[in-house]
N, C-alpha and C positions, 0 to 999 in steps of 0.2 A: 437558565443556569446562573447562578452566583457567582459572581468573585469570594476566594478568601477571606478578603477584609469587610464579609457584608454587609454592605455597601447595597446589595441590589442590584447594582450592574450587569446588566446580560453580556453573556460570551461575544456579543456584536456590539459593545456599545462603545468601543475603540474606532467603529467604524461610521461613515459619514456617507454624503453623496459624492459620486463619482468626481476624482480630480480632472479640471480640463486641462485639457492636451492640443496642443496644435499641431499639423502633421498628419494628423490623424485617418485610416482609411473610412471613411464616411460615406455612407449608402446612398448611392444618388436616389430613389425613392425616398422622397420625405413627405409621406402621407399613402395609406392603403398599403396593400401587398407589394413586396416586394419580391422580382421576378420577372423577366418579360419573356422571356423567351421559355418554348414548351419544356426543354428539358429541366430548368432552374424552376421553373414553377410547380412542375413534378416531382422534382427533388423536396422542394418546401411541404407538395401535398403530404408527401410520403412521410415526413418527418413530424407535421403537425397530428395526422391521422393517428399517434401515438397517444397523444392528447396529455401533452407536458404542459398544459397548463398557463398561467398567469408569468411562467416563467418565461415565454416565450416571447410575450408582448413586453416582457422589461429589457430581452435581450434586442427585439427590435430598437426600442428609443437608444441602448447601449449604441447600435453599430449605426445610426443614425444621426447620435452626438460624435462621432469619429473614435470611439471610444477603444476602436481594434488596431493596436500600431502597428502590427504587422502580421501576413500571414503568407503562408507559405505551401505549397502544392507539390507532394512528393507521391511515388505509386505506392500504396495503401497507408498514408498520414498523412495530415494534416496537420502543421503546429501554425500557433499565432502568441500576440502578448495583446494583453485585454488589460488598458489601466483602473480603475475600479479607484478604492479611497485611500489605499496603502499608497506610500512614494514610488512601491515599484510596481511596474506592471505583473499580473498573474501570466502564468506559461500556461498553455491551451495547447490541448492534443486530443486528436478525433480519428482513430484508427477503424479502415473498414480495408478488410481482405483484397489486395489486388488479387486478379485471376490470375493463374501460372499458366506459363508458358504454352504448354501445351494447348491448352485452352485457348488463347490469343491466338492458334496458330490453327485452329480450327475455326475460332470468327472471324481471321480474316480471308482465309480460304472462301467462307460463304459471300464477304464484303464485296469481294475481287471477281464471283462469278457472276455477280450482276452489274451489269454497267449502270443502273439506277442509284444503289450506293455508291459505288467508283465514283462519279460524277458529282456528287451531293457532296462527299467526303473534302475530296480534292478542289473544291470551291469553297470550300471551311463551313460547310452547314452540317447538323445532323439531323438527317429525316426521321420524323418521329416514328418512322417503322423499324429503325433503330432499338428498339426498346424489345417488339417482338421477335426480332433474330438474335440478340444476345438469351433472348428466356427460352427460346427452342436450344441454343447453346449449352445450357445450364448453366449459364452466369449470367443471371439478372445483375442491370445494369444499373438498378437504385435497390437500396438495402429494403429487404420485406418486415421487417423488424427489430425493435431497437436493440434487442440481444445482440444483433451484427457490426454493433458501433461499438467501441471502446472508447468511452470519453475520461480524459484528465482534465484536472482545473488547480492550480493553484491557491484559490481562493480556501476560506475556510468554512465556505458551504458546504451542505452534505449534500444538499437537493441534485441530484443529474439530470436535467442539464440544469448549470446553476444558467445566470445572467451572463456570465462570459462565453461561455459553451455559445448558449445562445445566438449572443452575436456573433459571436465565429460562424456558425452555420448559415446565417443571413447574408454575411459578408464572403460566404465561399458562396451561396446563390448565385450572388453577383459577381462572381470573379468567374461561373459558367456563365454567364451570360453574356460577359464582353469573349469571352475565348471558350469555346464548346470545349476544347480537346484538352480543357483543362479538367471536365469529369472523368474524359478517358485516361487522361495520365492519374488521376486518383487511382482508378481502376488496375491499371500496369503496364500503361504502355504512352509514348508520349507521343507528340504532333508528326515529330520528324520520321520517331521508328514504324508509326502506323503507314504514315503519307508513303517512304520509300518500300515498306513492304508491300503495298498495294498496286505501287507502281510494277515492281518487280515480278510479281503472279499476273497481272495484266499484261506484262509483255511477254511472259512467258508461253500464256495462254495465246497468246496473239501469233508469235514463233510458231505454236503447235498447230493453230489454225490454219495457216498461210500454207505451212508445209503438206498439211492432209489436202489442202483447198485444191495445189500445186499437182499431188502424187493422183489426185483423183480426177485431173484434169478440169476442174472448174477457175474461175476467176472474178470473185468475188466484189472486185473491184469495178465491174463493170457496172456502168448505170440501168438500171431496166427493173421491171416489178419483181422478178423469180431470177434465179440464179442465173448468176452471168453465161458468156457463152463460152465453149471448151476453148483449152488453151493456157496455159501460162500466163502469168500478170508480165507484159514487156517489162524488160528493163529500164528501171530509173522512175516507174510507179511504185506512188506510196502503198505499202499493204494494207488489208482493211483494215478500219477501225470502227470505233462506235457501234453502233446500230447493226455495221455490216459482219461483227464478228457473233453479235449475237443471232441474225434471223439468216444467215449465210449459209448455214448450213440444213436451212429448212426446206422441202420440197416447193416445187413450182406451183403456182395457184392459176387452176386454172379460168379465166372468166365463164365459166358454165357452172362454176362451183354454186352453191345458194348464194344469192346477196347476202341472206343475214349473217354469214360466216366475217362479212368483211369488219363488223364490231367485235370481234372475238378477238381477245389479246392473243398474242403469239408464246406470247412465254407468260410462264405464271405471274400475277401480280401478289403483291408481302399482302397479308391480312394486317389490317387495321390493329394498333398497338389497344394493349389492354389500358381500361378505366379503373382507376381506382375504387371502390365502392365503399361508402363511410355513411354513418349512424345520419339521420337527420339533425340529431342534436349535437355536432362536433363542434359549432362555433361555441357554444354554451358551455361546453368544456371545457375549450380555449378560456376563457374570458371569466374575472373574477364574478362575485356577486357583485348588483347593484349596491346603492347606496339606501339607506330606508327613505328617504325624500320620495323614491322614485316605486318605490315595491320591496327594496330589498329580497334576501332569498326565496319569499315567496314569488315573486315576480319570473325567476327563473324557473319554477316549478310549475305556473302557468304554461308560460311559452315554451319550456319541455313537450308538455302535453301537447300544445296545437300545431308546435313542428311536426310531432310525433302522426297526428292527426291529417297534417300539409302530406304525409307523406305515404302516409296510401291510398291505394286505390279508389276511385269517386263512388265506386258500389259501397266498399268497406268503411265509410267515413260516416262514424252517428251523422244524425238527422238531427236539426232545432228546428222548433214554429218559427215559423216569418214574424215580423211583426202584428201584423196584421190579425195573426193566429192566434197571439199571446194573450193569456187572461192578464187583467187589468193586474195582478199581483205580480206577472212575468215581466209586465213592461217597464 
């Protein structure tokens, strides 16, 4: 596009390389993926799996020169300020759906009946089974599609995500990756209201346990392989916990039982979180064309095909003559 006074000047040609800034929140990975931990790096698969392009690898070097000054983690937005080549910085907004209430108050019902999450939660980890109790939930815990993101950019790119966007996303990676409970509080719920709620269903649950344990004459607390002996817990013992509120209430095992009974878990364990499944050719999407030095576009049309080729089946994969095989025109 033109200016006015044509001249030739493209709509962009006000525009420069990015001003440096000092201060700046800058991506401790300076080099390769960024991401260390399963959930940020799930986040990023999810996001690149879109296959946005050459945009993303600019918004990398963006949030790696410091180029993000600020950003911020609220339940379902995201803002930041991205300096770029204007004096000011662009405002950056990246809205995904918090879960409602209700919802929250059904995943943590599930969180709180097993002492495996309880435990993982309340020590600041999240176990990557995590992912398949929110999607039996119905609120998947990363966006399935970019339809589900609402990006702003102040720049005067059209492209979404431009290069600020970009960094913003790389730079909230890493902002889950020092503090997990900061995807949750994206999500709709923050560190504190999760932690106290969980505590709160656990000791309620713990209340209800103690009092049946009590009414039904058993005593849970007692050491031994099967349920304790009848009785009341004396006064000034601790009520169960842990381990003893979830298999306490399970029947005695008797040693005649089968041995191979004694590997059998007692309570269900989470199934294995779902795998992303993506084209063989995603990184090639990612990534511009070569340079002609090297193959240029053709180059990428090759190794299309023999990713393509990499990635099925060793039955399904044409055949070539060996060397050995080839007529003298082949070699």
């Amino acid at each position: 596009m033109s200016t006015p006074d044509g001249n030739g000047a493209g709509r962009f040609a006000e525009f420069g390389p990015p001003r440096r800034v000092e201060g700046g929140l800058r991506a401790r990975s300076t080099r390769g993926a960024i991401g260390q931990s399963w959930w940020s790096r799930r986040f990023l698969e999810v996001l690149e799996s879109f296959a946005l392009g050459t945009r993303l690898t600019r918004g990398r070097a963006y949030a790696r020169r410091g180029q993000v000054l600020r950003l911020d983690i609220a339940p379902g937005v995201v803002t930041a300020a991205v300096q770029g080549s204007r004096p000011d910085p662009y405002p950056v907004r990246i809205e995904l759906a918090a879960h409602p209430a209700q919802v929250w108050a059904r995943i943590e019902a599930e969180l709180a009946g097993q002492a495996f999450f309880s435990a993982r939660l309340l020590a600041g980890d999240l176990p990557a089974e995590l992912e398949e109790l929110f999607a039996r939930a119905g609120a998947p815990l990363f966006p399935s599609t970019v339809d589900e993101l609402t990006q702003r950019c102040g720049c005067p790119d059209f492209a979404v995500p431009c290069k600020h966007l970009a960094a913003t996303f790389y730079l909230l990676a890493e902002a889950f990756d020092a503090d997990p409970f900061q995807l949750l509080h994206w999500r709709g719920r923050s560190r504190a209201e999760l932690l106290d709620r969980l505590r709160t269903l656990r000791a309620a649950a713990g209340a209800t346990a103690t009092s049946a344990t009590v009414a039904g004459g058993a005593d849970v607390t007692t050491a031994g392989s099967g349920p304790a002996a009848a009785g009341p817990a004396p006064a000034g013992r601790p009520t169960a916990a842990g381990a003893a509120r979830v298999l306490g209430a399970l029947p005695a095992t008797s040693p005649a039982d089968p041995v191979d009974r004694f590997w059998v878990a007692p309570v269900p364990v989470p199934d294995r979180p779902p795998t992303l499944v993506t084209a063989p050719d995603l990184l090639l999407r990612q990534l511009g064309p070569p340079g002609p030095a090297i193959g240029g576009p053709g180059l990428v049309e090759r190794l299309r095909r023999a990713y393509r080729d990499l990635g099925r089946p060793r039955s399904d994969r044409p055949t070539t003559a060996s060397p050995a095989e080839a007529t003298p025109t082949e070699r």
